[in-house]
C-alpha positions as CSV (number, residue, x, y, z in Angstrom):
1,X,-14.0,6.8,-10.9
2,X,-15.8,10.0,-9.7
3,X,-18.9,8.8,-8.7
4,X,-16.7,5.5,-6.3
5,X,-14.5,8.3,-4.4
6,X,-11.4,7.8,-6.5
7,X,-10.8,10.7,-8.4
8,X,-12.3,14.4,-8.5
9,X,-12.7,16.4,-11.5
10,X,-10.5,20.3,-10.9
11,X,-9.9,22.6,-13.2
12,X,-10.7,20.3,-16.2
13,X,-8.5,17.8,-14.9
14,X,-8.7,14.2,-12.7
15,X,-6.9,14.3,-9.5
16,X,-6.7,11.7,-7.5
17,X,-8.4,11.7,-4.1
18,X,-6.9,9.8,-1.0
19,X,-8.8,6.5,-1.6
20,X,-7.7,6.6,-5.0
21,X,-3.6,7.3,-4.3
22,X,-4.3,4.2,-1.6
23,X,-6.1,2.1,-4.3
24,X,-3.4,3.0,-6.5
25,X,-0.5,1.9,-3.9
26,X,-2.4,-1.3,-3.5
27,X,-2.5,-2.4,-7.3
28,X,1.2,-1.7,-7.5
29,X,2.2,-3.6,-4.4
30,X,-0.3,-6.5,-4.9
31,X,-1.1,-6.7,-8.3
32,X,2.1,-5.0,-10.2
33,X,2.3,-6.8,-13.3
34,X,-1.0,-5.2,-14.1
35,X,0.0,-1.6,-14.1
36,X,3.3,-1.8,-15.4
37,X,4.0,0.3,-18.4
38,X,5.3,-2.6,-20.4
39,X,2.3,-5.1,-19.8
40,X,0.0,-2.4,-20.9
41,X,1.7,-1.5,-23.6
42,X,2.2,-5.4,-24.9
43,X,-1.8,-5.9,-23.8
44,X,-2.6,-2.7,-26.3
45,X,-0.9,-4.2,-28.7
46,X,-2.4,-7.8,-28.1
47,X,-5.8,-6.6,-28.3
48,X,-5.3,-4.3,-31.3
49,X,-3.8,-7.4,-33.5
50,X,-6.8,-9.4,-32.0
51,X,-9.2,-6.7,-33.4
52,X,-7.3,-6.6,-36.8
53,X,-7.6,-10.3,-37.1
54,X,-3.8,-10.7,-37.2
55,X,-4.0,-12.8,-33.8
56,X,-6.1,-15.6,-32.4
57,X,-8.7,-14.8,-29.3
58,X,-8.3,-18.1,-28.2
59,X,-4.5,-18.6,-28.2
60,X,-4.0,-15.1,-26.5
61,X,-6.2,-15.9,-23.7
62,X,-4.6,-19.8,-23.3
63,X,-1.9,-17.8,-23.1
64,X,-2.4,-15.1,-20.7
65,X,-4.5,-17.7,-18.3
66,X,-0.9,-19.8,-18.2
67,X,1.1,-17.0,-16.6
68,X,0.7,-17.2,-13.5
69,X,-1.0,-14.7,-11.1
70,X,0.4,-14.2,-7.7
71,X,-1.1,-11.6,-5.7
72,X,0.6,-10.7,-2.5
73,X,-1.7,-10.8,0.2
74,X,-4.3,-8.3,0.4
75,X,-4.4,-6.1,3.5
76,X,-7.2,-6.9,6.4
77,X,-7.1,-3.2,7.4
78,X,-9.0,-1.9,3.8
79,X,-11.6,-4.1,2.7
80,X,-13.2,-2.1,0.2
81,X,-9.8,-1.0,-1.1
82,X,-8.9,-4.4,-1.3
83,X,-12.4,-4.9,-3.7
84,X,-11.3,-3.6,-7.2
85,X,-8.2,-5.6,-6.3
86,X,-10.3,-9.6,-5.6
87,X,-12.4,-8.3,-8.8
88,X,-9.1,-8.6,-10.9
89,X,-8.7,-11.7,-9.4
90,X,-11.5,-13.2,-9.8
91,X,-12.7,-11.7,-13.3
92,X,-9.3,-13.0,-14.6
93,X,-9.9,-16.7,-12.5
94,X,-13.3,-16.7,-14.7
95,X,-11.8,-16.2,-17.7
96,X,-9.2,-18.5,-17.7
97,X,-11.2,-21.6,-15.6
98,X,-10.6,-24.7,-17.4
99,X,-8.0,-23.2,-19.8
100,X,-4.6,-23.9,-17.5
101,X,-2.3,-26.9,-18.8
């Protein structure tokens, strides 16, 4: 995050830069599901029972790729803010490519 402009390390501490607060903005008006607390939360737990062997790999993901994922469009005026954002897209397009009903 340091070394791509996003954050800066003060006093011990990360702090957001501006192209970091803007990136930030971005996910949560195009891409909201992703940062909200309770998706991450239920993900955490997802992944941990997938680790434990208390939940199936291949159902979770069958499932996850059948909710749908509806980005708002991205703006023109940022293209390498809107980056990070297409690489969600698209990593999660790869993943779940053939698995849709």
């Amino acid at each position: 995050l340091q070394d791509r402009g996003y954050v800066e390390l003060r006093a011990r501490a990360l702090r957001p830069l501006e192209r970091g607060q803007l990136l930030s903005t971005m996910l949560v008006t195009h891409l909201g599901q992703f940062v909200e607390p309770a998706f991450t939360s239920r993900l955490e737990g997802e992944l941990d029972a997938i680790s434990a062997g208390e939940l199936d790999s291949t159902s979770f993901l069958a499932q996850w790729c059948a909710t749908p994922l509806e980005p708002r469009a991205l703006p023109s005026d940022a293209p390498s803010l809107a980056t990070p954002l297409l690489q969600v897209v698209h990593l999660r397009a790869g993943l779940c490519r053939g698995r849709r009903n």
